[in-house]
mmCIF file as Biopython writes it, N, C-alpha, C and O atoms, coordinates in Angstrom:
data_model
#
loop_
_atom_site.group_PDB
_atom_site.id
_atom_site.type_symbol
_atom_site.label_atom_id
_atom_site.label_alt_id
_atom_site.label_comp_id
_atom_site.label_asym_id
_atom_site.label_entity_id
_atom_site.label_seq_id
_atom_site.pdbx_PDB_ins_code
_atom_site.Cartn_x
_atom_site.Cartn_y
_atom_site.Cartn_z
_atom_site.occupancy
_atom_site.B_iso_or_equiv
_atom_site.auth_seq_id
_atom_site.auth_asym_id
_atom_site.pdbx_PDB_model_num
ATOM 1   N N  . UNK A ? 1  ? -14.086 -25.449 -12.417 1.0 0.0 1  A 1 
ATOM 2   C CA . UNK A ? 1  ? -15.006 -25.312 -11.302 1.0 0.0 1  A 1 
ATOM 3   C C  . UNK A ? 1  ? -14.381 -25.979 -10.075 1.0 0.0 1  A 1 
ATOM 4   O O  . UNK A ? 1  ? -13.928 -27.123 -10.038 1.0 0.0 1  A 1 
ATOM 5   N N  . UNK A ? 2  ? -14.425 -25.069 -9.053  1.0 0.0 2  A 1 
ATOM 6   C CA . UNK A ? 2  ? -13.725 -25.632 -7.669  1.0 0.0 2  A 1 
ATOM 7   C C  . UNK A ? 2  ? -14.635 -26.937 -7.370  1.0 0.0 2  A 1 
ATOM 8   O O  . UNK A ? 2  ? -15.822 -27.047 -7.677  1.0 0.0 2  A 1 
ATOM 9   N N  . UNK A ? 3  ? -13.583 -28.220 -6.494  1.0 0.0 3  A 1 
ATOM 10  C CA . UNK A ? 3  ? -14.387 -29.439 -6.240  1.0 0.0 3  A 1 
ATOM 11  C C  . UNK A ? 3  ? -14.593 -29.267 -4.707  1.0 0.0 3  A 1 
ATOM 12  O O  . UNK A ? 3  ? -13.621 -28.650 -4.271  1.0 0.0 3  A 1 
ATOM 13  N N  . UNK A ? 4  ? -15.285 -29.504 -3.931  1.0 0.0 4  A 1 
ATOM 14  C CA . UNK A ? 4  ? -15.275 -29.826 -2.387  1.0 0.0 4  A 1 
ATOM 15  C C  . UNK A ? 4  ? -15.437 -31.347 -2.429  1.0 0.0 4  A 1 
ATOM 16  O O  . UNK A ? 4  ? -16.270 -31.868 -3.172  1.0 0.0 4  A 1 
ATOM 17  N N  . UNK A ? 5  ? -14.494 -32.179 -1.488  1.0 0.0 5  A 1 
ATOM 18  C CA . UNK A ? 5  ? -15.068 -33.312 -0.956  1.0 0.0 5  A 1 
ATOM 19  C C  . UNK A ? 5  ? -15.725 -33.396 0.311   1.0 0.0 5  A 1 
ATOM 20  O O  . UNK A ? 5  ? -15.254 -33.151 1.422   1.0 0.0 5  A 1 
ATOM 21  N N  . UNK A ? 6  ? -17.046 -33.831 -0.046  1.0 0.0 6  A 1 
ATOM 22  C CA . UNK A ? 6  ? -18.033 -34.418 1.852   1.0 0.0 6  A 1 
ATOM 23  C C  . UNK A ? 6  ? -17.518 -35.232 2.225   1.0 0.0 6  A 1 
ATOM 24  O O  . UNK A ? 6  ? -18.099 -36.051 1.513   1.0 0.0 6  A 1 
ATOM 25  N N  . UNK A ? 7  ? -16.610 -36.034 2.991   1.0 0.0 7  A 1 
ATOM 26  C CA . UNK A ? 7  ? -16.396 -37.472 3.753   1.0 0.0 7  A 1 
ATOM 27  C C  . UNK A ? 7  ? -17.402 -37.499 4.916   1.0 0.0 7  A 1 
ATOM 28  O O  . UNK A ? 7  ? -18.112 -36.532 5.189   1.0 0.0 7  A 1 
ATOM 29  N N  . UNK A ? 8  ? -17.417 -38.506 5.494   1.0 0.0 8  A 1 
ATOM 30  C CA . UNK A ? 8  ? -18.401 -38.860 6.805   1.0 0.0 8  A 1 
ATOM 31  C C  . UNK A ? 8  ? -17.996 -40.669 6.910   1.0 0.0 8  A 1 
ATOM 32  O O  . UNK A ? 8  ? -17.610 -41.417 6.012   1.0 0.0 8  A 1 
ATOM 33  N N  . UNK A ? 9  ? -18.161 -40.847 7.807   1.0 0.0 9  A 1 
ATOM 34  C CA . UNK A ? 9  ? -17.733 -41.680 8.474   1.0 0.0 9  A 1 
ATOM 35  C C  . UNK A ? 9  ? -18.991 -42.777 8.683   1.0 0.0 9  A 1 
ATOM 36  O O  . UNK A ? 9  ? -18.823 -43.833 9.293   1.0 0.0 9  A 1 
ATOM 37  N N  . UNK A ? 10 ? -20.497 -42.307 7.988   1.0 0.0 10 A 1 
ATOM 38  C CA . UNK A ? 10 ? -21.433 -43.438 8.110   1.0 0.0 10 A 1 
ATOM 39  C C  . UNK A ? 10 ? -21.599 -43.522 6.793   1.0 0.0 10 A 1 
ATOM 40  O O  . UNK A ? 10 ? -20.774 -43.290 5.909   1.0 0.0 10 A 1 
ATOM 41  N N  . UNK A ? 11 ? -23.074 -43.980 6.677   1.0 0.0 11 A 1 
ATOM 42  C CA . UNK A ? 11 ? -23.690 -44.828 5.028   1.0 0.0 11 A 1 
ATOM 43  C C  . UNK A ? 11 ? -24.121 -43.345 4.700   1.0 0.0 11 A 1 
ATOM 44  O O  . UNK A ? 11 ? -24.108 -42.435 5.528   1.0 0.0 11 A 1 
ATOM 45  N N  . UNK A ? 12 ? -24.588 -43.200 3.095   1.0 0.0 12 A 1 
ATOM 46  C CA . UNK A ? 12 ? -25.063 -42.008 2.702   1.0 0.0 12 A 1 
ATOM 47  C C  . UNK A ? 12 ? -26.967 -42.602 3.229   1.0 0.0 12 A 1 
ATOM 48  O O  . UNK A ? 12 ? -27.798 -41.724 2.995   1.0 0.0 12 A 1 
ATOM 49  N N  . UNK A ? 13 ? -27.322 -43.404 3.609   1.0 0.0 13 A 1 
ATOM 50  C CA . UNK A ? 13 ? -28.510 -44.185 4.364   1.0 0.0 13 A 1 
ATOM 51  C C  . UNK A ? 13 ? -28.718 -43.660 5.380   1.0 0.0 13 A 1 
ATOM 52  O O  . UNK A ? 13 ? -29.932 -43.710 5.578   1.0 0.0 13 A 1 
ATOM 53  N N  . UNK A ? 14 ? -27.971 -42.923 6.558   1.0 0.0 14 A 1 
ATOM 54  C CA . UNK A ? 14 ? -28.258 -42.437 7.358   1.0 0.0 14 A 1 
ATOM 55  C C  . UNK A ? 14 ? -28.625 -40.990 7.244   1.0 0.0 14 A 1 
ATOM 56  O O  . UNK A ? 14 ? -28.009 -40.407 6.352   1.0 0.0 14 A 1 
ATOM 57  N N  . UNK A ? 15 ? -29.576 -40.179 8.007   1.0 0.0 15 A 1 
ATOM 58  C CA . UNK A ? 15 ? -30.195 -39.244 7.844   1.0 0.0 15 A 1 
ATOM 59  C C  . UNK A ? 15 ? -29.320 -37.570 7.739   1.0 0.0 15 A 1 
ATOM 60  O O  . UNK A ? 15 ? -29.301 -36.766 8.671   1.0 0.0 15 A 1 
ATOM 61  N N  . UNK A ? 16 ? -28.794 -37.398 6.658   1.0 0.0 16 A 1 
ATOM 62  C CA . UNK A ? 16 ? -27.785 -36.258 7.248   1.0 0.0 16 A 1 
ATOM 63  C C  . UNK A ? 16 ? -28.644 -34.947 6.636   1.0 0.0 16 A 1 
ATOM 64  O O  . UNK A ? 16 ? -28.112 -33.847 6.786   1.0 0.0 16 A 1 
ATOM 65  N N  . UNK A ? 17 ? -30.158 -35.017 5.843   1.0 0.0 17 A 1 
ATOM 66  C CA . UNK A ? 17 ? -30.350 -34.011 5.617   1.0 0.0 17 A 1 
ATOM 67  C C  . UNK A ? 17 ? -30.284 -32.289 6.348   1.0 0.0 17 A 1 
ATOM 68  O O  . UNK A ? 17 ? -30.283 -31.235 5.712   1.0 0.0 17 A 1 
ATOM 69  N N  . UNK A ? 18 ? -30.247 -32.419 7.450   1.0 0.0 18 A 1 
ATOM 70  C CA . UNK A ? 18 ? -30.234 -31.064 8.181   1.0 0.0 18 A 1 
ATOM 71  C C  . UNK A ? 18 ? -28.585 -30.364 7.985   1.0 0.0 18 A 1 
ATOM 72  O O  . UNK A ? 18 ? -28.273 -29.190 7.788   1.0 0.0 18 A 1 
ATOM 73  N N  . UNK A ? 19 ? -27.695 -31.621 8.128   1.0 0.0 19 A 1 
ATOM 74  C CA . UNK A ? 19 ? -26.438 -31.292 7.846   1.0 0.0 19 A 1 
ATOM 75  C C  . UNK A ? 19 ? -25.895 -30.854 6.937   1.0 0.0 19 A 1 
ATOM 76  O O  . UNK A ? 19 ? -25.147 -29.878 6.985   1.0 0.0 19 A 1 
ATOM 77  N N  . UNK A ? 20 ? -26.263 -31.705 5.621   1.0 0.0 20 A 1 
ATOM 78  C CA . UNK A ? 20 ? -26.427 -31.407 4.305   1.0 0.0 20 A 1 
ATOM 79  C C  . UNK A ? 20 ? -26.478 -29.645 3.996   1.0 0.0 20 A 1 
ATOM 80  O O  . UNK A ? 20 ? -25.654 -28.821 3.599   1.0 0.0 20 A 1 
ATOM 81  N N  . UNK A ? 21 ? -27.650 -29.610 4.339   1.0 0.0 21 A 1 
ATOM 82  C CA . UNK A ? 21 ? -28.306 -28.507 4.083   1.0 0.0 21 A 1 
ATOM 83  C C  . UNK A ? 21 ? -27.912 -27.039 4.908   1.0 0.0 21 A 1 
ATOM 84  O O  . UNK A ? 21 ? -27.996 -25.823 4.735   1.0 0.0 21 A 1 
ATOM 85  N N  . UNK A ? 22 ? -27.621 -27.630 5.513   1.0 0.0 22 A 1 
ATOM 86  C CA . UNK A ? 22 ? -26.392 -26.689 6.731   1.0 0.0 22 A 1 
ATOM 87  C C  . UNK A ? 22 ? -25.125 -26.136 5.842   1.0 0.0 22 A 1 
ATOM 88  O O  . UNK A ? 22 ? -24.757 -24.974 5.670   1.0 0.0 22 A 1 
ATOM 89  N N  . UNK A ? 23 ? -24.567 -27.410 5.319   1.0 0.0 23 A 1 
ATOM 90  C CA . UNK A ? 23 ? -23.007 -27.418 4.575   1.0 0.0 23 A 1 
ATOM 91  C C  . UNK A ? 23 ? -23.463 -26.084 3.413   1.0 0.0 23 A 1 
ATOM 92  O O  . UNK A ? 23 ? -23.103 -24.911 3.325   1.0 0.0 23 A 1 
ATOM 93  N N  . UNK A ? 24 ? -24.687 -27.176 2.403   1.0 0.0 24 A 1 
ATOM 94  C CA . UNK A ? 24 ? -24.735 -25.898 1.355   1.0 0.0 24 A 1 
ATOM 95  C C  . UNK A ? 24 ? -25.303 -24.449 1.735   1.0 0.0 24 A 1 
ATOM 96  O O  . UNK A ? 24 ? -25.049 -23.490 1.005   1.0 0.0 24 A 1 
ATOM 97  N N  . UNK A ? 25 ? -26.027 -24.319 2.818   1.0 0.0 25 A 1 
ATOM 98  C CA . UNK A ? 25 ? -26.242 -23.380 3.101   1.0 0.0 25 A 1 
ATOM 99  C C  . UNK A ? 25 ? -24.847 -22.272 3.230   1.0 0.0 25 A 1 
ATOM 100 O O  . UNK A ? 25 ? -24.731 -21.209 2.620   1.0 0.0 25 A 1 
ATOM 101 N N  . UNK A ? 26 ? -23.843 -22.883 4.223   1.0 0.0 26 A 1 
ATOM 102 C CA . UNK A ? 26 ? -22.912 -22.176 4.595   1.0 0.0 26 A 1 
ATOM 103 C C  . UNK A ? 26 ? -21.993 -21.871 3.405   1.0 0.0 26 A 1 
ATOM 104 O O  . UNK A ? 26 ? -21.379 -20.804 3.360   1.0 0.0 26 A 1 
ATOM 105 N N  . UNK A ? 27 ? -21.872 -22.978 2.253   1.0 0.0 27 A 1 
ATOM 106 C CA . UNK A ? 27 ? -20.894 -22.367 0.683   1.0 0.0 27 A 1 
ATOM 107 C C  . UNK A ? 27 ? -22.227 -21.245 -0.019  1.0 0.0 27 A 1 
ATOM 108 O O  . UNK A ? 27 ? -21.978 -20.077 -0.319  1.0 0.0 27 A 1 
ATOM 109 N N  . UNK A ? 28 ? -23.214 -21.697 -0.136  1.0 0.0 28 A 1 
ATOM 110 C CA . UNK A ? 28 ? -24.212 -20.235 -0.873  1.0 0.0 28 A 1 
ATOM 111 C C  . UNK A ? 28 ? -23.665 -18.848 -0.028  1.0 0.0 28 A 1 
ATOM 112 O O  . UNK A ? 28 ? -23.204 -17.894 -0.654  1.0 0.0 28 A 1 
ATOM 113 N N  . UNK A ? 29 ? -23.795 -18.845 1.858   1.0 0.0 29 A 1 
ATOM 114 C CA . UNK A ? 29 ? -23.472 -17.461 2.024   1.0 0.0 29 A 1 
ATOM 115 C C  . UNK A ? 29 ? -22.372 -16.904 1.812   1.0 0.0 29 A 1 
ATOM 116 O O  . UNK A ? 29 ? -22.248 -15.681 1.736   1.0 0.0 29 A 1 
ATOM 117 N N  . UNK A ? 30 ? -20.882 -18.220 1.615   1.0 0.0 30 A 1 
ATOM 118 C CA . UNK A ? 30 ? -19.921 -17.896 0.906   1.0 0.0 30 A 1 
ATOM 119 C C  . UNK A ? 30 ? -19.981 -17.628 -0.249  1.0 0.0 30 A 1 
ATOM 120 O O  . UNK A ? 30 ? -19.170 -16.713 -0.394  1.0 0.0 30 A 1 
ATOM 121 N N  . UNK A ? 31 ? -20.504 -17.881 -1.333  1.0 0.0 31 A 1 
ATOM 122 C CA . UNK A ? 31 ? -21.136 -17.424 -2.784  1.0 0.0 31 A 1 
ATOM 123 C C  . UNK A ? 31 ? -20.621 -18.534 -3.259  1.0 0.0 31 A 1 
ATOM 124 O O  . UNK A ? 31 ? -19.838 -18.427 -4.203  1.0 0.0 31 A 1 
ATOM 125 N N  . UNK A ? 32 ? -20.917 -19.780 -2.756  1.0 0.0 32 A 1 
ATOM 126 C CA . UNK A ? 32 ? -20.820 -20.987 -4.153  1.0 0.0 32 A 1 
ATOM 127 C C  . UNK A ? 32 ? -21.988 -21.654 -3.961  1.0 0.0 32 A 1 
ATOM 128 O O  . UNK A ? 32 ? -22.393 -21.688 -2.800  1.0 0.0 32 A 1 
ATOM 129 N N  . UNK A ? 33 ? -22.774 -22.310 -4.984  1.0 0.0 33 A 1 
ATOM 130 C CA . UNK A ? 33 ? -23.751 -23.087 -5.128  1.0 0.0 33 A 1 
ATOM 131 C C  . UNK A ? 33 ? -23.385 -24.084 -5.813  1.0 0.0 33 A 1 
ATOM 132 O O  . UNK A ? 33 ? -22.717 -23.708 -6.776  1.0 0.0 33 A 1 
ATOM 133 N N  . UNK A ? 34 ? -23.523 -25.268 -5.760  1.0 0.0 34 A 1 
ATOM 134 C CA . UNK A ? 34 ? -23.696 -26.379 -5.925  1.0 0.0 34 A 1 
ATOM 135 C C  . UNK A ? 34 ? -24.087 -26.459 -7.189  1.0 0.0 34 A 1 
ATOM 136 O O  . UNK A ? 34 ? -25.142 -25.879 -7.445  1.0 0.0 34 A 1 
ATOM 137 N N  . UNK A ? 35 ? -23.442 -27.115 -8.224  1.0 0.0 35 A 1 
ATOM 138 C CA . UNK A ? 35 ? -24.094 -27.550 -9.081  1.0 0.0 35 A 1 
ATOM 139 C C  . UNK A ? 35 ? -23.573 -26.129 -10.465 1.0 0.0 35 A 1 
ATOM 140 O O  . UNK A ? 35 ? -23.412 -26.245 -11.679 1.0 0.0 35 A 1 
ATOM 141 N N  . UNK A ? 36 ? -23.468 -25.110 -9.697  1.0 0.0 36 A 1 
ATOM 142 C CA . UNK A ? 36 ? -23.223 -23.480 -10.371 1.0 0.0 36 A 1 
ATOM 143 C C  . UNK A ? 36 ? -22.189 -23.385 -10.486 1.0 0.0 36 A 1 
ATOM 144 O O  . UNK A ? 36 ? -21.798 -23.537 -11.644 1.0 0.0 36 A 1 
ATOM 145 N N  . UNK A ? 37 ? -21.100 -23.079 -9.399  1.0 0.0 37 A 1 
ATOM 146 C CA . UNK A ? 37 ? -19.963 -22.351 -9.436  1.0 0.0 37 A 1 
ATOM 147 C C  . UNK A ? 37 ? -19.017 -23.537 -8.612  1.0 0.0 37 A 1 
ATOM 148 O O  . UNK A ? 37 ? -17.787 -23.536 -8.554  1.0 0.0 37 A 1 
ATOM 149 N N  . UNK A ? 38 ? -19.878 -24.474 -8.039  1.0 0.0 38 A 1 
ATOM 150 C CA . UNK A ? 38 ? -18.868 -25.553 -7.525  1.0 0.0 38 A 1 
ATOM 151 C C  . UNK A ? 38 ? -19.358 -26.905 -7.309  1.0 0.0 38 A 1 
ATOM 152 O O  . UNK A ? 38 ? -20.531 -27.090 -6.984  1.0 0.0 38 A 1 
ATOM 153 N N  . UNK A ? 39 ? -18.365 -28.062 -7.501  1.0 0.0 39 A 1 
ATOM 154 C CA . UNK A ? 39 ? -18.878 -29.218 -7.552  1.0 0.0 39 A 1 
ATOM 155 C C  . UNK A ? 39 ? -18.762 -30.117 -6.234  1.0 0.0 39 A 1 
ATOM 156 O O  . UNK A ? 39 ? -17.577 -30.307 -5.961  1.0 0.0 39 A 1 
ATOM 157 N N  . UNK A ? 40 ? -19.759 -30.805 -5.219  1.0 0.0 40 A 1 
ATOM 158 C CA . UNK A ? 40 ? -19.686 -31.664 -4.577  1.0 0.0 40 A 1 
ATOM 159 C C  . UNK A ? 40 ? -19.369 -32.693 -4.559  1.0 0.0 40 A 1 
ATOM 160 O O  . UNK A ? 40 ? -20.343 -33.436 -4.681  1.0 0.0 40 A 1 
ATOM 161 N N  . UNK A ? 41 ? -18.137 -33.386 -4.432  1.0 0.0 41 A 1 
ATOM 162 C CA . UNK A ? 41 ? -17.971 -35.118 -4.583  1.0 0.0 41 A 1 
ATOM 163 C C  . UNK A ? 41 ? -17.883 -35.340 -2.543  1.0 0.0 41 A 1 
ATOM 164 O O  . UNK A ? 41 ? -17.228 -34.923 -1.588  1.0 0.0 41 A 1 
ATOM 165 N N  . UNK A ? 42 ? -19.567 -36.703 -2.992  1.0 0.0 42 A 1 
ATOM 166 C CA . UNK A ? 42 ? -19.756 -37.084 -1.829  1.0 0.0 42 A 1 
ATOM 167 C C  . UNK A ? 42 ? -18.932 -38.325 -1.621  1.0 0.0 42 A 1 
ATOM 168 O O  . UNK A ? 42 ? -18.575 -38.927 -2.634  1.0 0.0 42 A 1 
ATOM 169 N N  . UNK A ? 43 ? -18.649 -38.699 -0.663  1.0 0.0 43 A 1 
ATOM 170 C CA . UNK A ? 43 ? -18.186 -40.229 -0.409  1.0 0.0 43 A 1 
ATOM 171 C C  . UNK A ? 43 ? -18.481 -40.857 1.240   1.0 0.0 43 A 1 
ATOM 172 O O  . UNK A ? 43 ? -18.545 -40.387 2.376   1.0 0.0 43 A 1 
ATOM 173 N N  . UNK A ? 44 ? -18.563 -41.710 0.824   1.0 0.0 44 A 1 
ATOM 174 C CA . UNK A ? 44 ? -18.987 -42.185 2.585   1.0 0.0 44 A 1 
ATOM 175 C C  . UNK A ? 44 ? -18.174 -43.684 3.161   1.0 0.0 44 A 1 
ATOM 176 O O  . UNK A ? 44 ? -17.994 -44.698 2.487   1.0 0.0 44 A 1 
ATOM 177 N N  . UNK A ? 45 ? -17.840 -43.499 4.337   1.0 0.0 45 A 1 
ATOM 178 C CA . UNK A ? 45 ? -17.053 -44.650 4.558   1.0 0.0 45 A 1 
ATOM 179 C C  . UNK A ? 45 ? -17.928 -45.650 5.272   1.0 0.0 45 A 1 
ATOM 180 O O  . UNK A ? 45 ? -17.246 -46.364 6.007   1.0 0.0 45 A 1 
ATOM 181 N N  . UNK A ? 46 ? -18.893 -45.863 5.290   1.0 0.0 46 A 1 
ATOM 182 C CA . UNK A ? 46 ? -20.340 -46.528 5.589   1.0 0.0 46 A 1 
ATOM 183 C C  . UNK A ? 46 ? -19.785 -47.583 7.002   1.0 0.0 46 A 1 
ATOM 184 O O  . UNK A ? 46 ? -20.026 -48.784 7.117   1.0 0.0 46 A 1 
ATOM 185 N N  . UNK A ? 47 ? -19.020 -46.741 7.944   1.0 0.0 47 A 1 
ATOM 186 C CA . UNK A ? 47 ? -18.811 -47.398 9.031   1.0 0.0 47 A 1 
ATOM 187 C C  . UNK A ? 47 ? -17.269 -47.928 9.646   1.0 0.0 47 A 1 
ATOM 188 O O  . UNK A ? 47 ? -16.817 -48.165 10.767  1.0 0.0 47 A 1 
ATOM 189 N N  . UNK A ? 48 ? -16.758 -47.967 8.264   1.0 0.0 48 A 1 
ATOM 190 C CA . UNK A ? 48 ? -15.615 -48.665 8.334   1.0 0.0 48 A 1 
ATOM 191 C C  . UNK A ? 48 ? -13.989 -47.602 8.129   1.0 0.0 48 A 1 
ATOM 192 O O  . UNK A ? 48 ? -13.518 -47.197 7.066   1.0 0.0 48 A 1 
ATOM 193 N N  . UNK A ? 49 ? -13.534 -47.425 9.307   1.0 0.0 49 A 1 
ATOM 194 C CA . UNK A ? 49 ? -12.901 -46.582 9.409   1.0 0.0 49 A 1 
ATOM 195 C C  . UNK A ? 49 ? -11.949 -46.733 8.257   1.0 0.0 49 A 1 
ATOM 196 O O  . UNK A ? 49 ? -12.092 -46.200 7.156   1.0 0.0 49 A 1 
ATOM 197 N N  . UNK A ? 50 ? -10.957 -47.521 8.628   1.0 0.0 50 A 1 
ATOM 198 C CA . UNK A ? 50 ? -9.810  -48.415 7.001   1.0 0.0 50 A 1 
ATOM 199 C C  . UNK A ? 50 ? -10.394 -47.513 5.586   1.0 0.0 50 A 1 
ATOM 200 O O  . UNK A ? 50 ? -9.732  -47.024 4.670   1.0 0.0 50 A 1 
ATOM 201 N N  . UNK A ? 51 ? -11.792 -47.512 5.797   1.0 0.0 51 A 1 
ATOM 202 C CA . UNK A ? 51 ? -12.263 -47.448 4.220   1.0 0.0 51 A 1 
ATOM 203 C C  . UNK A ? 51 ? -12.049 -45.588 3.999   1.0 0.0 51 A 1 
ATOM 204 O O  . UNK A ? 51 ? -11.779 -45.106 2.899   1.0 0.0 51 A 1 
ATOM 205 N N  . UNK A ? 52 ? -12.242 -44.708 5.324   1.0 0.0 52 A 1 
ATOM 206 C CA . UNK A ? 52 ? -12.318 -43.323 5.236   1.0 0.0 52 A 1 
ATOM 207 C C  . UNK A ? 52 ? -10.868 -42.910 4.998   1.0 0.0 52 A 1 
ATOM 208 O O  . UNK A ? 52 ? -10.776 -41.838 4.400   1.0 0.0 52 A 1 
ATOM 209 N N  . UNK A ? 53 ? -9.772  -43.466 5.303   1.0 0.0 53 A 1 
ATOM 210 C CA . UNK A ? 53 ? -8.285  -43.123 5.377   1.0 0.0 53 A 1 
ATOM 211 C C  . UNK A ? 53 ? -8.234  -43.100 3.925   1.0 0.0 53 A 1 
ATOM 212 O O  . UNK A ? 53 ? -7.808  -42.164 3.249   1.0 0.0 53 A 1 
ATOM 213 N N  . UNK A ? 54 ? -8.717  -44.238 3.483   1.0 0.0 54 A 1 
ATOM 214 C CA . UNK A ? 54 ? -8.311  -44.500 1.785   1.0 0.0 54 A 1 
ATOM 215 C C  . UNK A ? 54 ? -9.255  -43.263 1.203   1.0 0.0 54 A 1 
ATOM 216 O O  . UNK A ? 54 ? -8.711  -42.334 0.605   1.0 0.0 54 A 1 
ATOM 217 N N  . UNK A ? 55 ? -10.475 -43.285 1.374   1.0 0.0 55 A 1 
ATOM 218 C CA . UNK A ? 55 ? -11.034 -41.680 1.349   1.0 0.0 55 A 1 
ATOM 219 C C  . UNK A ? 55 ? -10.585 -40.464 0.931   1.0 0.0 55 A 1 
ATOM 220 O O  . UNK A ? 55 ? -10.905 -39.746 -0.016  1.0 0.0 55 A 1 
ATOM 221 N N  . UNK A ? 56 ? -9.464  -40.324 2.161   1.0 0.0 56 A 1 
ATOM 222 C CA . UNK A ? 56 ? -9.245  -39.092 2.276   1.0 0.0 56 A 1 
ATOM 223 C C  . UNK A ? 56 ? -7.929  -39.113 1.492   1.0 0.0 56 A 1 
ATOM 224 O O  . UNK A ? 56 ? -7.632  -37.994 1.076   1.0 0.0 56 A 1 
ATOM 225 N N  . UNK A ? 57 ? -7.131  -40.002 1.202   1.0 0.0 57 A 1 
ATOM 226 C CA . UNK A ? 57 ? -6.309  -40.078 0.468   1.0 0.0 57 A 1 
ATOM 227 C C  . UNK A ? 57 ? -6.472  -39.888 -0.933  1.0 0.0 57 A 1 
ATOM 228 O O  . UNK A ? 57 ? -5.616  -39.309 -1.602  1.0 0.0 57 A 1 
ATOM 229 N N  . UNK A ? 58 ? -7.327  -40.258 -1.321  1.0 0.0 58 A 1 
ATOM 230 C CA . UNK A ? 58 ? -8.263  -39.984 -2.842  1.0 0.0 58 A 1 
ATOM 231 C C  . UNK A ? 58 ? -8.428  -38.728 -3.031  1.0 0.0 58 A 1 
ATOM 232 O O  . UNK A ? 58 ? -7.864  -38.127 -3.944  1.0 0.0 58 A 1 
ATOM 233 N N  . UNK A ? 59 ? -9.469  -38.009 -1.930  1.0 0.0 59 A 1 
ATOM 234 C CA . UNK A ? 59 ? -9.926  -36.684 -2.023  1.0 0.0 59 A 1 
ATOM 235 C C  . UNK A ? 59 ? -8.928  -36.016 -2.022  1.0 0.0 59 A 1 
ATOM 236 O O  . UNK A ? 59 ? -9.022  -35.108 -2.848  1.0 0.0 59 A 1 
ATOM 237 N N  . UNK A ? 60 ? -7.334  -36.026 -1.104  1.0 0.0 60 A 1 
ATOM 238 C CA . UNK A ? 60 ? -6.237  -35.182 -1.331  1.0 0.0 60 A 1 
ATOM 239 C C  . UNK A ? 60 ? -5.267  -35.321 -2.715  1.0 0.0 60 A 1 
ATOM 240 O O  . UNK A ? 60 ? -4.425  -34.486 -3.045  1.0 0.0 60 A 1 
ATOM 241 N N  . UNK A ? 61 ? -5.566  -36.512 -3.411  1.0 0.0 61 A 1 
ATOM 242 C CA . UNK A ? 61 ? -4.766  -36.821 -4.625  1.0 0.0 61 A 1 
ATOM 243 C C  . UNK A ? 61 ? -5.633  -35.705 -5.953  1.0 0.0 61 A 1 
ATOM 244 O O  . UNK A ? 61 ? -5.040  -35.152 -6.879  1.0 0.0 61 A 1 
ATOM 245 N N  . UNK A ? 62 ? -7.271  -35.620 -5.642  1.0 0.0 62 A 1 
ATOM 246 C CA . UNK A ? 62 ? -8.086  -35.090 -6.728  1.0 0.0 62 A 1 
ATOM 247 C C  . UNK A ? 62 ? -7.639  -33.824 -6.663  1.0 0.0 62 A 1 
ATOM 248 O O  . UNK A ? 62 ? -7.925  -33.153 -7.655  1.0 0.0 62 A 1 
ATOM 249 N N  . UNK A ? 63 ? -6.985  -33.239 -5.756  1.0 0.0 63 A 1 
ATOM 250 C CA . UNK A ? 63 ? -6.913  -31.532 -5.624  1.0 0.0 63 A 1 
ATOM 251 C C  . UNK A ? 63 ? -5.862  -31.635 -6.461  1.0 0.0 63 A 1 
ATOM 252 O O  . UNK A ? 63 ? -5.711  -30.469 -6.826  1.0 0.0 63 A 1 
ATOM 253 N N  . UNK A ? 64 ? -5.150  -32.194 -6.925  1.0 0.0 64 A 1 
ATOM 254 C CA . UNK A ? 64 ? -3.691  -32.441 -7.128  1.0 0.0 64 A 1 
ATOM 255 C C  . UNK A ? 64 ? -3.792  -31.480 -8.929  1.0 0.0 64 A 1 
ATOM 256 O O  . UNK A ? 64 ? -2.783  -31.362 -9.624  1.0 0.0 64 A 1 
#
């Protein structure tokens, strides 16, 4: 099952439902659903930039 990583740059505390829901909206009209045909790994760098680099370094090692 294909993975997507979410990064963001605040807390998962801050309000991103519209966004959220935006994102999966836009993979369903591509034909993936969540949970179905593809998996979401969220992560959040809750402010601290240092912490999103290491992030994204992770998320590019998981495709691997």
């Amino acid at each position: 099952m294909p993975v997507i990583g979410f990064l963001d740059t605040r807390s998962p505390d801050y309000t991103l439902a519209d966004q959220q829901r935006a994102f999966r909206q836009g993979l369903k009209d591509a034909g993936y659903v969540e949970g179905e045909n593809v998996v979401i790994e969220y992560r959040w760098a809750e402010g601290q930039m240092d912490r999103l680099r290491c992030l994204i370094t992770r998320a590019g090692s998981m495709s691997r």
